[in-house]
C-alpha positions as CSV (number, residue, x, y, z in Angstrom):
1,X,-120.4,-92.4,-230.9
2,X,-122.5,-89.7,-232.1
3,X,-124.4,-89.2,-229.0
4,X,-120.7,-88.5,-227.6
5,X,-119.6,-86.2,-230.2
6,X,-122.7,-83.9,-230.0
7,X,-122.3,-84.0,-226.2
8,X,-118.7,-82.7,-226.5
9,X,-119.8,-80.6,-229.2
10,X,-122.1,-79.5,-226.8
11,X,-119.9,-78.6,-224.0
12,X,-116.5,-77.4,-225.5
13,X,-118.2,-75.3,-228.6
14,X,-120.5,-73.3,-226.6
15,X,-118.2,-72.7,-223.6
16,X,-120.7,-73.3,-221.0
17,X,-118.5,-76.0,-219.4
18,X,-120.0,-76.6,-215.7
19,X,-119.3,-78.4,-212.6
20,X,-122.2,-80.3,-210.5
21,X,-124.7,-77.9,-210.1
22,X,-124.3,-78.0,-206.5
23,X,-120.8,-76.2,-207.3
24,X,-123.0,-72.8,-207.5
25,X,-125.4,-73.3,-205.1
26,X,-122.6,-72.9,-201.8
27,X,-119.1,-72.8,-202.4
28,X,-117.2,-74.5,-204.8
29,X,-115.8,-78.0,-203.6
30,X,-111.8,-77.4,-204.7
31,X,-111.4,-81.1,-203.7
32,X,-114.2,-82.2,-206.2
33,X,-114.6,-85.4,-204.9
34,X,-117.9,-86.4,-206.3
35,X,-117.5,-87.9,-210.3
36,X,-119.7,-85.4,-212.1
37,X,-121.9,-86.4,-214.8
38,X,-122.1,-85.2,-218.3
39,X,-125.2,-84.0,-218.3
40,X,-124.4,-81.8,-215.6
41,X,-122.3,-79.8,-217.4
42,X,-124.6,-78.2,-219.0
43,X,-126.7,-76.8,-216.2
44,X,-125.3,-73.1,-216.4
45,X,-123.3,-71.4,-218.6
46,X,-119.5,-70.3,-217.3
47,X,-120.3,-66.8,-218.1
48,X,-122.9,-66.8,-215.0
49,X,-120.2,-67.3,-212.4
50,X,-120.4,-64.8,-209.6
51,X,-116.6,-64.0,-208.8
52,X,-117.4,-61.4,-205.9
53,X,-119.2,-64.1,-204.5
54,X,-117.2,-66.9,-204.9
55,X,-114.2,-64.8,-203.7
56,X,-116.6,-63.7,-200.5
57,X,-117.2,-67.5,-199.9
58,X,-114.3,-69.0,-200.1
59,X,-112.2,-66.4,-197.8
60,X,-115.3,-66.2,-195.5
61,X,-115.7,-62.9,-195.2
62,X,-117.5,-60.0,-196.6
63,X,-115.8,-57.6,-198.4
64,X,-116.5,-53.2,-198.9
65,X,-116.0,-52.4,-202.7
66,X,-113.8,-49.5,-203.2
67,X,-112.0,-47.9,-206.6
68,X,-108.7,-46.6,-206.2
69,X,-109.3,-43.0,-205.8
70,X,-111.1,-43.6,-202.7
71,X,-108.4,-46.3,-201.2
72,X,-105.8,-43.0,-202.4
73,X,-107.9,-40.4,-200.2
74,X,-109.0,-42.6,-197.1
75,X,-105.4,-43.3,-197.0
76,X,-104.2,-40.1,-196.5
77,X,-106.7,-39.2,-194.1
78,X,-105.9,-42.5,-191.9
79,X,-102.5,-43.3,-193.1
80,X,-100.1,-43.8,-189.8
81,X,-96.8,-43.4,-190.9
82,X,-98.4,-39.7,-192.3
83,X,-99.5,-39.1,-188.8
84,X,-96.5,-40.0,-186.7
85,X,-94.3,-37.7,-189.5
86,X,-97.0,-35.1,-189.1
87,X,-96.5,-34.8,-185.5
88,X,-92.7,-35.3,-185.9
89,X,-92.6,-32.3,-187.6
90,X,-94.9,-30.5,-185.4
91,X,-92.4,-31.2,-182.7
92,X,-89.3,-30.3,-184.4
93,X,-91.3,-26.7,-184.9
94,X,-92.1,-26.0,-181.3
95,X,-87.9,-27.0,-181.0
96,X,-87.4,-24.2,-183.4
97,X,-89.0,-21.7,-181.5
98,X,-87.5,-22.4,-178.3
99,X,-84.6,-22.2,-179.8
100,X,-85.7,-18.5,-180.8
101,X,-86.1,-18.1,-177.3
102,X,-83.0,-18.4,-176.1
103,X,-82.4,-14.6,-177.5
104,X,-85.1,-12.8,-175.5
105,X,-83.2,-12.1,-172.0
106,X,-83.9,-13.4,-168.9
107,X,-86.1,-12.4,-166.0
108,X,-86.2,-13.2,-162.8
109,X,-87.3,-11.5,-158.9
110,X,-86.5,-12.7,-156.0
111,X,-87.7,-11.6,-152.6
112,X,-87.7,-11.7,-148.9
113,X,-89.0,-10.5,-145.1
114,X,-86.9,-11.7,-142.1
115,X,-87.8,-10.3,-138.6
116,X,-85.1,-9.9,-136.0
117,X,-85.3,-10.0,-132.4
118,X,-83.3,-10.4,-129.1
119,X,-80.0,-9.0,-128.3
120,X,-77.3,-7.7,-131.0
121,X,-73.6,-6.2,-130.5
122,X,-73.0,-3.0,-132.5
123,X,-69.9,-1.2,-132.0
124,X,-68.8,-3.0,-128.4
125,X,-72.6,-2.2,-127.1
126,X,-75.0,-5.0,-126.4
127,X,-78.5,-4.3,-127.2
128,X,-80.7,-6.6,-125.8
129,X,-83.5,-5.2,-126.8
130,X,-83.3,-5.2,-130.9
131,X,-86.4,-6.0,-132.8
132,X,-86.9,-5.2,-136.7
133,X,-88.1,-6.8,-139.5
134,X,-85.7,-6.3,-143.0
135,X,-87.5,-6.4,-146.7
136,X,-86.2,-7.0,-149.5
137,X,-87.0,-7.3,-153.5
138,X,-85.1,-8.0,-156.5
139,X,-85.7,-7.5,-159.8
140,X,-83.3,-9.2,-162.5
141,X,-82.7,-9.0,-166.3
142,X,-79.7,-10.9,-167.6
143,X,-78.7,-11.5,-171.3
144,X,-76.2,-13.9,-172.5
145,X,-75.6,-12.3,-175.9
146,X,-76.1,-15.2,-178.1
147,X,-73.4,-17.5,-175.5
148,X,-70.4,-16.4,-178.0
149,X,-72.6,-17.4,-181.0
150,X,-73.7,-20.8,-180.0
151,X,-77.7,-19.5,-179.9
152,X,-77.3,-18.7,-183.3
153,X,-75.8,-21.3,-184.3
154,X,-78.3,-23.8,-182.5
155,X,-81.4,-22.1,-184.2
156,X,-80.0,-22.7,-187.4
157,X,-79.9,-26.4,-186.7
158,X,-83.4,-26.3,-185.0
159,X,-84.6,-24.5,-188.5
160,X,-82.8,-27.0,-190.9
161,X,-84.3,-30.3,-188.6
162,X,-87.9,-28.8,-188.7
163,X,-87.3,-28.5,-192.7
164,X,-85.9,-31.6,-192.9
165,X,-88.6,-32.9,-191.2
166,X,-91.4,-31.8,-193.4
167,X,-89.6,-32.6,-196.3
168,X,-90.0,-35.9,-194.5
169,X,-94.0,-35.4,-194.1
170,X,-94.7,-34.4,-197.8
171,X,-92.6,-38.3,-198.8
172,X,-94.3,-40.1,-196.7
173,X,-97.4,-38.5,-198.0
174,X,-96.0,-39.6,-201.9
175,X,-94.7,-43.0,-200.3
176,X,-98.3,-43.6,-199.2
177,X,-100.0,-42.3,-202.6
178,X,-97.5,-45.1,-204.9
179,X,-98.3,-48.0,-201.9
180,X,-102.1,-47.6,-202.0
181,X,-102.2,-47.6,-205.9
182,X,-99.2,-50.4,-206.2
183,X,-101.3,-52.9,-203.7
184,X,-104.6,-51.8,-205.1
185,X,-103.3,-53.0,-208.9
186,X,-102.0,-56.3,-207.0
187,X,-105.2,-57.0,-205.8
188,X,-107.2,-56.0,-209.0
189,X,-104.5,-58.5,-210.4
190,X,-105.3,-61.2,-208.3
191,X,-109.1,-60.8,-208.7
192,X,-109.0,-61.2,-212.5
193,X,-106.4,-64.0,-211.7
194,X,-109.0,-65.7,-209.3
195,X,-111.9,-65.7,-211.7
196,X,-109.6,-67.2,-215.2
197,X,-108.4,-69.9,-212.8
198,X,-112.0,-70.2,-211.7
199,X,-113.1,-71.0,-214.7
200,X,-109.9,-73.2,-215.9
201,X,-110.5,-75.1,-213.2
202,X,-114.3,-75.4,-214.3
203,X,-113.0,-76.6,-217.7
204,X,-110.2,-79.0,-216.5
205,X,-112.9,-81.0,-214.3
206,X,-115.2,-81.1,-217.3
207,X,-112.7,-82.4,-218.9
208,X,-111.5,-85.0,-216.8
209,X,-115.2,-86.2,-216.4
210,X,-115.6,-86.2,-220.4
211,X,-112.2,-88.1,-220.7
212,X,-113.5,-90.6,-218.3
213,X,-116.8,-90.8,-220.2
214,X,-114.9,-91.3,-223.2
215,X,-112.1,-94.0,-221.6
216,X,-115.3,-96.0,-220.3
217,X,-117.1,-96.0,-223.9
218,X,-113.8,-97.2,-225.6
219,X,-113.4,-93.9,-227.1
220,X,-110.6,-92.8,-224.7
221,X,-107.3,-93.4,-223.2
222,X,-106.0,-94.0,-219.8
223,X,-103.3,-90.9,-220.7
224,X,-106.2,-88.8,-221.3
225,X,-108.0,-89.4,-218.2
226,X,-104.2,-88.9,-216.4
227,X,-103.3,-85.7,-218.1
228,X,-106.9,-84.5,-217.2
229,X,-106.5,-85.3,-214.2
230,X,-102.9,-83.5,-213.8
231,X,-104.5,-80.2,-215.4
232,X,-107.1,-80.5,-212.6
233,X,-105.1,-80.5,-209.6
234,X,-102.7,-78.1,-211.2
235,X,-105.9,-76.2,-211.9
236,X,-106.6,-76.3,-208.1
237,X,-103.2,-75.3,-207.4
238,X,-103.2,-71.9,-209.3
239,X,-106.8,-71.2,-208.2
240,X,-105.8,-71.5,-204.4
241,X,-102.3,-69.3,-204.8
242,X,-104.5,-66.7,-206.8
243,X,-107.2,-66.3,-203.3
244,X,-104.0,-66.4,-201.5
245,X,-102.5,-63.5,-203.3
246,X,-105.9,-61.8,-203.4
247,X,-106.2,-61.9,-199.2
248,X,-102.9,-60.8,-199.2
249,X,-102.7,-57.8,-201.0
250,X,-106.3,-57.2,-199.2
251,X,-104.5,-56.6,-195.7
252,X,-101.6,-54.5,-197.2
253,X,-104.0,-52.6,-198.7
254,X,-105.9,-52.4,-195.6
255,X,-102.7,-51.4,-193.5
256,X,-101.3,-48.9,-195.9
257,X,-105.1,-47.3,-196.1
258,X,-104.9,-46.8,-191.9
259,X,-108.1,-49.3,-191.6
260,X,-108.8,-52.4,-189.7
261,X,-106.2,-54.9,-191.4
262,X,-108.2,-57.8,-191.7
263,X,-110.8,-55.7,-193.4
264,X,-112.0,-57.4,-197.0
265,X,-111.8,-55.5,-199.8
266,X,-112.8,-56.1,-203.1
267,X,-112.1,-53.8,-206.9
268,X,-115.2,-52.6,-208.4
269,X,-113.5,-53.3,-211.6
270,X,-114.1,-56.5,-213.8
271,X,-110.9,-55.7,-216.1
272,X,-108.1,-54.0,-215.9
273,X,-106.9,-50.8,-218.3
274,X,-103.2,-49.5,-218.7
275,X,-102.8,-46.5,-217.1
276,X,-100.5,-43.8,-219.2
277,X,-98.4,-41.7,-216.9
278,X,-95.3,-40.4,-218.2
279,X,-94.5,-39.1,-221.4
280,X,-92.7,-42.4,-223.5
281,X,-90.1,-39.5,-225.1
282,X,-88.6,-39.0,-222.0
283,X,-85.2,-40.9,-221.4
284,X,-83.5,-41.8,-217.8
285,X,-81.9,-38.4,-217.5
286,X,-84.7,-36.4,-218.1
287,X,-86.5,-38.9,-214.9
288,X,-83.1,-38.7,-212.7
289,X,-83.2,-35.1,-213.2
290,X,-86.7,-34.8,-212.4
291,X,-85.9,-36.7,-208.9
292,X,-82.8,-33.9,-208.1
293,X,-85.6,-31.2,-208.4
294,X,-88.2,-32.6,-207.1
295,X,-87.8,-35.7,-204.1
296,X,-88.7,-34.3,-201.2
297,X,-86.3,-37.3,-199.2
298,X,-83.6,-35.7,-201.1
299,X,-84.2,-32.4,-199.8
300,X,-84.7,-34.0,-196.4
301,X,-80.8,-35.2,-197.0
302,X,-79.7,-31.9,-197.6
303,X,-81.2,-30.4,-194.8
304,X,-80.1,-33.5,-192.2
305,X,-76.5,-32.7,-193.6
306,X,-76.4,-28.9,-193.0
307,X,-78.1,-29.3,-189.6
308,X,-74.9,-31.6,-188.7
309,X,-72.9,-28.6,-189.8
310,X,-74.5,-26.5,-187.8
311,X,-74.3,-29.2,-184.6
312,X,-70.1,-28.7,-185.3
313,X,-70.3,-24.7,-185.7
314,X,-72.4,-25.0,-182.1
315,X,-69.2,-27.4,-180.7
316,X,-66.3,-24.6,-182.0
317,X,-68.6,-21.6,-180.0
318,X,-66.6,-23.8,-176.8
319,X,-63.8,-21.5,-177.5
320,X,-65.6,-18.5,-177.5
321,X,-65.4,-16.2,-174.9
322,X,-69.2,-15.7,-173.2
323,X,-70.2,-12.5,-172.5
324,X,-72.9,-11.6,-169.9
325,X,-75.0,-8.4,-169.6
326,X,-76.6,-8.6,-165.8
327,X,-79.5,-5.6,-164.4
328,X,-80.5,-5.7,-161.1
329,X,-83.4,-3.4,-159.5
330,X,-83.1,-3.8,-155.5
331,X,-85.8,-2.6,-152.8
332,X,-84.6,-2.8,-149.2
333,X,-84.9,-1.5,-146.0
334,X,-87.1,-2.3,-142.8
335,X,-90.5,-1.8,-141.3
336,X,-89.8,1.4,-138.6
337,X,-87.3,2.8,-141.5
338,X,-88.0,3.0,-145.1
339,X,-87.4,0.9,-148.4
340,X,-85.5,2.5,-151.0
341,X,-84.2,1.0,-154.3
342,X,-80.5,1.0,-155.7
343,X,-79.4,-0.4,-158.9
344,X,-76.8,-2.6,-160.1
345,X,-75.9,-2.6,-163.8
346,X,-72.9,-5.0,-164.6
347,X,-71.4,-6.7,-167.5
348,X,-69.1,-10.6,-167.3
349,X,-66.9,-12.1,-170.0
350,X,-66.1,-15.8,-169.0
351,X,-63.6,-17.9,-171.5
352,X,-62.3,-21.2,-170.7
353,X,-59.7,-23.1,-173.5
354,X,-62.6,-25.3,-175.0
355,X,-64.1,-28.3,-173.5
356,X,-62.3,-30.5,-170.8
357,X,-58.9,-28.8,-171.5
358,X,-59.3,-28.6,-175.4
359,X,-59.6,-32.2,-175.9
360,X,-63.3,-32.2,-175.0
361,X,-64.0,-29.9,-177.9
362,X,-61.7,-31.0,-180.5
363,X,-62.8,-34.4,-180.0
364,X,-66.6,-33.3,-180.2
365,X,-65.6,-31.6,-183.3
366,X,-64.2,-34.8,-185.1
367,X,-66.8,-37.3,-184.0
368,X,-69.1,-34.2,-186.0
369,X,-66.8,-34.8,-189.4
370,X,-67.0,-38.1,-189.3
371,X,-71.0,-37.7,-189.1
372,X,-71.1,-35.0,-191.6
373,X,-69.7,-37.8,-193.8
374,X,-71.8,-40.2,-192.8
375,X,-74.6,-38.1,-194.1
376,X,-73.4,-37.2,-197.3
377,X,-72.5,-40.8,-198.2
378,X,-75.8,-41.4,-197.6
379,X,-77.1,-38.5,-199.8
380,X,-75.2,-40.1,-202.6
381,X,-75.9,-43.8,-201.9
382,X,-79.6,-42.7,-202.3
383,X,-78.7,-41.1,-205.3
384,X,-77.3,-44.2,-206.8
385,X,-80.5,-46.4,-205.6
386,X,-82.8,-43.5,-207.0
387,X,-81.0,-44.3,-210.3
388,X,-81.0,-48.0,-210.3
389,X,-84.7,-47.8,-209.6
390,X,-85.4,-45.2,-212.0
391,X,-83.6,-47.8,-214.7
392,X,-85.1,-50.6,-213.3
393,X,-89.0,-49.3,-213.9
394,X,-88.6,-47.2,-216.9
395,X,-86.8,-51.1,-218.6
396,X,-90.2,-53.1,-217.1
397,X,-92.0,-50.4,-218.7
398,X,-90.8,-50.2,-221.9
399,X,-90.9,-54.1,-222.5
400,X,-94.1,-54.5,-220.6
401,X,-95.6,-52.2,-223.1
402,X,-94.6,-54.4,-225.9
403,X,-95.3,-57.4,-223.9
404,X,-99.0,-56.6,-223.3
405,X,-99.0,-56.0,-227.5
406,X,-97.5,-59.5,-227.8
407,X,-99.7,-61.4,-225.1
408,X,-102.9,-59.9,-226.4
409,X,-102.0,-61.5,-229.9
410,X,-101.0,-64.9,-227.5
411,X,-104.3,-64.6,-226.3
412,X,-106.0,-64.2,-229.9
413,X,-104.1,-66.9,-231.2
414,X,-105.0,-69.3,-228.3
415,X,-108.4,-68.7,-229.7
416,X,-107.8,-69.8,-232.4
417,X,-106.1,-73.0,-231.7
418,X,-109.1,-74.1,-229.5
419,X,-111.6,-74.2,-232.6
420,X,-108.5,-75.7,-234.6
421,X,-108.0,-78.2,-231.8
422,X,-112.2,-78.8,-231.4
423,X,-112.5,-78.5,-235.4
424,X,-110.0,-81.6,-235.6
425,X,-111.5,-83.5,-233.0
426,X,-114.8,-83.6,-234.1
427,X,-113.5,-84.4,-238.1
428,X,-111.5,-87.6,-235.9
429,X,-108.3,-85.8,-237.1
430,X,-107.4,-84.5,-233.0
431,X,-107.5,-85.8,-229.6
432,X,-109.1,-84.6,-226.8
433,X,-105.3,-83.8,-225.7
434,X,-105.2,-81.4,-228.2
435,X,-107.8,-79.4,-226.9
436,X,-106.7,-80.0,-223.1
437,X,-103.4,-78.0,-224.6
438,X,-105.3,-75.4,-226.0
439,X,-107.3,-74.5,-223.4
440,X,-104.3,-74.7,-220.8
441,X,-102.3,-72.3,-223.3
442,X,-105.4,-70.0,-223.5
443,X,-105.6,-69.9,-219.6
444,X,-101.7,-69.3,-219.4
445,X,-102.4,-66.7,-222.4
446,X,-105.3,-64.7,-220.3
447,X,-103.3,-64.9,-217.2
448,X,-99.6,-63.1,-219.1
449,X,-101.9,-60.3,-220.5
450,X,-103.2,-59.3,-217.5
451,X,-99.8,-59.7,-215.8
452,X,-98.2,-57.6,-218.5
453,X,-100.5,-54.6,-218.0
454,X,-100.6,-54.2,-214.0
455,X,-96.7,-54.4,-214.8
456,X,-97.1,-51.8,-216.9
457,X,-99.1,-50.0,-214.8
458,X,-96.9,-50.0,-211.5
459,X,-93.8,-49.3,-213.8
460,X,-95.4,-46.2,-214.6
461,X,-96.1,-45.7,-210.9
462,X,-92.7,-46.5,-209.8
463,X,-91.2,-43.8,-212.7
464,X,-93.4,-40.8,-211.5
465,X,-92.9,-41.7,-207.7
466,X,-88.8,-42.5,-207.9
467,X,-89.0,-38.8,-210.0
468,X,-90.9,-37.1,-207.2
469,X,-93.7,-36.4,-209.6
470,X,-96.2,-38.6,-208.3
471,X,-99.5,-36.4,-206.6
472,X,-102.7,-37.9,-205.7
473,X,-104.2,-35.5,-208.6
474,X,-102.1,-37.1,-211.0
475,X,-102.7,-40.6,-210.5
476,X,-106.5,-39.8,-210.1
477,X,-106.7,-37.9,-213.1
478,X,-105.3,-41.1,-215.4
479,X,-107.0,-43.7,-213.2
480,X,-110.1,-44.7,-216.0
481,X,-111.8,-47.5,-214.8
């Protein structure tokens, strides 16, 4: 009896509860099929567990360390979606300036040599022996004088697409900033998720091996070795959805970043810190009137809707009339005469009732209002999910603020209860299902702490980025590993 009470003593006082030493030595064994012995438990102490390396053996891969400020630049260096906008918007620029072209006239020559020969009848005389070669050139300038207004109106449209268009380059460049650092906190998440399962899962085996010791010395029971054996697998379970998470939020983070997606990467950090971004006196007004001022895919909404505007004032120019301003510079004449120029200056006005009779036009025009609708709906649909969002993560927030208070007390307490629990058990006043509680509340305990404060963390993300705060400088400058 006393041998078995200094042995648990041992193991559960000292937290250096071990699987088989072999656990260590290659990867762990998550199906632990081989009984370990109680004496192996004490090869190593749990604090020498190697979570990098565990992590790197189990997903079989190797991994690049990185911090978040260097995920934040390599992504907007590499980022896709920031390249296709880029080049969006480049192209909506060149469509503005042709547009601009439109009002420069046109020039144009034209030119010609045809040689005559044979017989030709002038005046009721046949000559048949006419020869001469005729030359001419042309020289052209023509101006449409803005088409009756519709130039003008179509380089406005040009102008407000190529702003609306790099209003949509600087958001995706925001968008990208809130992904990398949301997914990087995911995956720091699921790193300091991986090693406290790790090392429940260490514990649970112990003991389930110790409760089996204990059942086979007549000091146990059957329901301890079954509950042990429940925490174990369950133990398993949560270890196995924590890698899963981890590799998961490794290729969004990867994707988002604009590297290879199946590249592994792994936190530098060993803890996680809240991270303090937006003042805690400022209510949801002050953050929905932040957004108004400063969302660049709000501006981009304003702009899309005044370039449909400008698409129906193009459609009413069809009633305009269209004047035309035409110069001609002619040289003619023929090889045994001489070439002299003339000149032709002449102005056209053209009008037609509209498109198609009228119809064409008008209907043009209302399929416009209806899209002009469209578009402002949308403008104030976005509004409405701006706010619900805005609500949404200043609530998480708030209460994961006071959650992170209330789950670092959980995990002080769950301290607590484990030397209670141990204290008992050794003075024959506990179980060993006592401790088996307390060390699966502790794990729960580590696990909602951790949880609270990358909840925190991406609330405060979420309130600067749905505000159109968020810059790159910003969430560097408050990122303290």
């Amino acid at each position: 009896m006393r041998i078995v009470c200094l042995l648990l003593i041992l193991v559960l006082n000292m937290n250096f509860i071990l699987a088989a030493e072999s656990l260590f030595d290659g990867p762990i064994d998550l199906n632990f099929k081989k009984e370990c012995d109680l004496n192996e438990f004490c090869g190593k102490f749990i604090d020498d567990i190697d979570i990098e390396k565990f992590i790197r053996q189990e997903i079989k891969n190797d991994y690049q360390v990185v911090s978040l400020d260097e995920c934040i630049s390599t992504a907007l260096k590499n980022n896709f979606d920031i390249a296709i906008k880029y080049h969006t918007f480049k192209s909506s620029k060149y469509e503005y300036q042709n547009s601009l072209s439109k009002f420069l006239p046109v020039l144009k020559t034209t030119s010609y040599i045809a040689d005559y020969s044979g017989q030709i009848l002038v005046g009721g005389v046949l000559n048949d022996k006419f020869h001469e070669t005729a030359i001419s050139i042309n020289f052209t300038a023509e101006h449409k004088l803005t088409e009756g207004g519709r130039q003008i109106f179509e380089a406005r449209a040009s102008k407000s697409l190529e702003k609306a268009r790099k209003h949509d380059l600087n958001f995706t460049r925001t968008e990208t900033i809130y992904l990398v650092s949301r997914y990087y906190y995911e995956m720091l998440l699921a790193k300091l998720n991986i090693e406290i399962y790790l090392r429940n899962l260490i514990e649970r085996n112990a003991q389930l091996a110790l409760a089996k010791k204990l059942q086979k010395s007549g000091f146990g029971t059957k329901f301890d070795v079954i509950r042990s054996e429940t925490e174990s697998a369950q133990a398993k379970v949560n270890l196995l959805d924590a890698l899963n998470k981890f590799r998961l939020s490794q290729s969004r983070l990867a994707y988002v970043m604009g590297i290879e997606v199946d590249t592994a990467l792994m936190p530098f950090e060993d803890d996680i810190k809240p991270m303090h971004l937006v003042d805690d006196n400022l209510k949801i007004e002050d953050f929905f009137a932040l957004a108004l001022e400063n969302r660049e895919d709000l501006k981009s909404y304003k702009d899309l809707i005044c370039y449909e505007k400008q698409i129906k004032s193009v459609y009413m120019t069809d009633f305009m009339p269209k004047p035309l301003l035409n110069f001609q510079e002619q040289f003619q004449g023929t090889l045994s005469s001489s070439i002299r120029p003339n000149y032709i200056a002449a102005a056209f006005i053209t009008w037609q009732p509209g498109e198609n009779t009228i119809m064409g036009t008008v209907t043009k025009i209302k399929s416009q209002n209806e899209k002009i609708k469209v578009r402002t709906l949308e403008f104030q649909n976005k509004l409405r999910q701006i706010e619900q969002v805005l609500v949404d993560a200043l609530s998480v927030s708030d209460f994961s603020k006071k959650e992170m208070i209330v789950t670092k007390q959980r995990v002080d307490y769950s301290n607590d209860s484990i030397k209670l629990a141990m204290l008992r058990f050794n003075n024959g006043k506990g179980i060993l299902l006592d401790i088996i509680q307390a060390q699966s509340e502790m794990t729960q305990a580590r696990v909602g702490y951790v949880a609270a404060i990358a909840k925190y963390n991406i609330a405060q993300l979420e309130l600067i980025y749905n505000s159109g705060t968020i810059t790159d400088e910003l969430v560097i400058e408050n990122y303290k590993p």
